[in-house]
C-alpha positions in Angstrom: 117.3 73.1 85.9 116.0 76.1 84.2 116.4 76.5 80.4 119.4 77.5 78.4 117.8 80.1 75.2 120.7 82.3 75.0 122.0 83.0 71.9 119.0 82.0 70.2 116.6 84.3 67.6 113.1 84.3 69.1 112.6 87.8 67.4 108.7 88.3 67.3 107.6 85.0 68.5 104.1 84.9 70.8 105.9 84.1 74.4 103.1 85.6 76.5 101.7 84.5 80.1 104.9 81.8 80.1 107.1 81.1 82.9 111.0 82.0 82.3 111.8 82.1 85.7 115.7 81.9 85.8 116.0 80.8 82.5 119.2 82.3 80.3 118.4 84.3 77.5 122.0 86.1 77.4 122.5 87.3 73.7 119.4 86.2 72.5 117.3 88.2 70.0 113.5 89.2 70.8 113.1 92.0 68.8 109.4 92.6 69.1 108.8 89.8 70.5 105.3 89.4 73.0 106.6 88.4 76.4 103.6 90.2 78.1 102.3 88.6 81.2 105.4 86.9 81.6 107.3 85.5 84.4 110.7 86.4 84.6 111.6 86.0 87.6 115.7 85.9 88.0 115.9 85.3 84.2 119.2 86.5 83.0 119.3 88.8 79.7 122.7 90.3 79.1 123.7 91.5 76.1 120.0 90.7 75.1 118.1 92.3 71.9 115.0 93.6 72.9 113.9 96.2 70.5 110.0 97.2 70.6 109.5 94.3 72.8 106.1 93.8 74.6 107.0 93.1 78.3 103.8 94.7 80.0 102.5 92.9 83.0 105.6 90.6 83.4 107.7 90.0 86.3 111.1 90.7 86.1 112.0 91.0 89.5 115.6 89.9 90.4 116.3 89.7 86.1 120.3 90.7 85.1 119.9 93.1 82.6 123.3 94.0 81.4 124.4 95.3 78.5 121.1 94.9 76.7 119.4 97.1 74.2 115.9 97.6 74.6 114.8 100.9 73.0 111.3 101.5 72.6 110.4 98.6 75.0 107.4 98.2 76.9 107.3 97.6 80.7 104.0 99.3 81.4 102.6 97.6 84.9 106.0 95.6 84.8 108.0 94.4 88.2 111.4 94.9 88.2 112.0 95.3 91.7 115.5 94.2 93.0 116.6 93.9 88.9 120.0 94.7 87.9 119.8 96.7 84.7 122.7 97.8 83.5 121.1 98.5 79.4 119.5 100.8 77.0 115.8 101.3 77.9 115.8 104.8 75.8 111.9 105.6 74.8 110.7 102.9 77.2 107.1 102.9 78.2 107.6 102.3 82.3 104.4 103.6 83.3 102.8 102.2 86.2 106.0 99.8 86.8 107.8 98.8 90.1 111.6 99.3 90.4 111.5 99.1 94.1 115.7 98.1 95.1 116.6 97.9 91.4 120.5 98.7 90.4 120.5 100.6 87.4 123.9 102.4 88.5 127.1 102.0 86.8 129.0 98.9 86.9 132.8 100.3 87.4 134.6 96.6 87.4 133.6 97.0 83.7 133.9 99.9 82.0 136.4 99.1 79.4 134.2 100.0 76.5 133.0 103.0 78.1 130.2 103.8 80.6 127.7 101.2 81.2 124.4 101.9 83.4 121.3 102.3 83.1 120.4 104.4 80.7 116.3 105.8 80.9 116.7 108.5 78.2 113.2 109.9 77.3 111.5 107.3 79.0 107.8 107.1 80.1 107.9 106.6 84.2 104.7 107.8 85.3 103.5 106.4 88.2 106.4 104.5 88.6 107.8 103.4 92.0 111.7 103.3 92.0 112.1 103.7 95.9 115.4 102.9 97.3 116.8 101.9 93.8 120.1 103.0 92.7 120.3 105.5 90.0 123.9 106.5 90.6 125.4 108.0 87.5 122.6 106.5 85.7 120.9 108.5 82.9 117.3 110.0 83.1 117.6 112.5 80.5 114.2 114.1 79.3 112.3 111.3 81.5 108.9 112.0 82.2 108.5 111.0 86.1 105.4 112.7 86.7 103.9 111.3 90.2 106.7 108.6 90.2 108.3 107.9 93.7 111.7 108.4 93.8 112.2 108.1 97.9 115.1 107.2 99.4 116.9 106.8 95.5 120.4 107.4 95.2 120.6 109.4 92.6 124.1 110.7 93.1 125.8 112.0 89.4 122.6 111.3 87.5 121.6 113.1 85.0 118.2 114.3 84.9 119.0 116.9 81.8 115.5 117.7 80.4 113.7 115.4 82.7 110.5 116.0 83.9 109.4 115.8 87.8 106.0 116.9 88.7 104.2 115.3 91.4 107.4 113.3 91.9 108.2 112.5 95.9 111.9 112.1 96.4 111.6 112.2 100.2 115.1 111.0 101.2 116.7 110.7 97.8 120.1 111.8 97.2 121.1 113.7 95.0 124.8 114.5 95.2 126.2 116.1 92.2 123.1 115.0 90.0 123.1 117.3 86.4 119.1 118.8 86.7 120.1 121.3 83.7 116.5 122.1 81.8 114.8 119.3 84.2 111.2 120.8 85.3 110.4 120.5 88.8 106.7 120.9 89.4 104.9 120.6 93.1 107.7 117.8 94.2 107.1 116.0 97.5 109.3 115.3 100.2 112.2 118.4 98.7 112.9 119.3 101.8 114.2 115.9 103.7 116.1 115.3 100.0 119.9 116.6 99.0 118.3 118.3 95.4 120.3 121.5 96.3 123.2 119.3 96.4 122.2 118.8 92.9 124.3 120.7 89.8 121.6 123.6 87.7 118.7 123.3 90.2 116.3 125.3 88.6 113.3 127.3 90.1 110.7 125.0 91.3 107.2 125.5 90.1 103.9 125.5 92.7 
């Protein structure tokens, strides 16, 4: 059966090119800790500290990320396709990662502490693919999503204050009451078979 490491202090240990797959890390501590090249298949890392982590080149795909913090994190090249994540990836390098089907909406069965969703603030996503993920009410605020692939997202009540979409194809995406106050919107692909003038402060789009 897989591992139990939750609740454990692993903060800056070497764990690259390991396989985690399905193994619990919920509430464990890996504050700059190398988990590059990893496999994380299914792994589960709720409530999880992940502060300056190194998760480049690792697979995460079908991970529960809930509640976690993971600030200045790096997924560069990661896979978190069909993830749940649910946590704090503010500053997170995501360049060049896969979040094809991944959930980062808000989790309304528990909100009693407040909102809880996924939370991209000022994150590096270029080049990222996040088609057919849902970003609903999630929080892209001053993201940089230059050439990322946003098609068929929904994207409805995000917040893209600030953010940063040049390149960026959201054929299909919806954008239903999604905040794009100050976002920059520079040659975007696919606008016209999206709902962006569904979106709240659409700004002029740039050629």
């Amino acid at each position: 059966r897989p591992a139990d490491l939750s609740n454990l202090s692993l903060n800056g240990l070497d764990l690259s090119g390991l396989d985690f797959s399905n193994v619990n890390f919920r509430a464990s501590n890996m504050n700059k800790t190398n988990l590059s090249n990893s496999i994380l298949k299914g792994a589960r890392l709720d409530q999880a500290w992940l502060l300056k982590a190194n998760l480049s080149n690792s697979d995460l795909s079908g991970s529960s990320i809930f509640q976690a913090q993971m600030l200045d994190v790096n997924l560069e090249n990661s896979n978190l396709s069909g993830a749940t994540i649910a946590a704090n990836l503010s500053r997170a390098n995501m360049k060049n990662s896969k979040l094809i089907g991944a959930n980062l909406s808000a989790d309304m069965r528990n909100q009693s502490m407040g909102l809880i969703t996924g939370n991209l603030s000022s994150a590096n996503l270029e080049n990222a693919d996040l088609s057919n993920a849902n970003l609903s009410r999630s929080i892209l605020e001053f993201a940089y999503l230059k050439n990322a692939k946003l098609v068929g997202v929904n994207a409805k009540g995000a917040q893209f204050d600030g953010a940063r979409l040049e390149g960026t194809d959201i054929s299909k995406a919806n954008f239903e009451d999604a905040d794009m106050d100050s976002a920059t919107l520079i040659k975007l692909i696919g606008r016209e078979s999206s709902s962006l003038d569904k979106a709240k402060n659409v700004g002029v789009e740039r050629k």
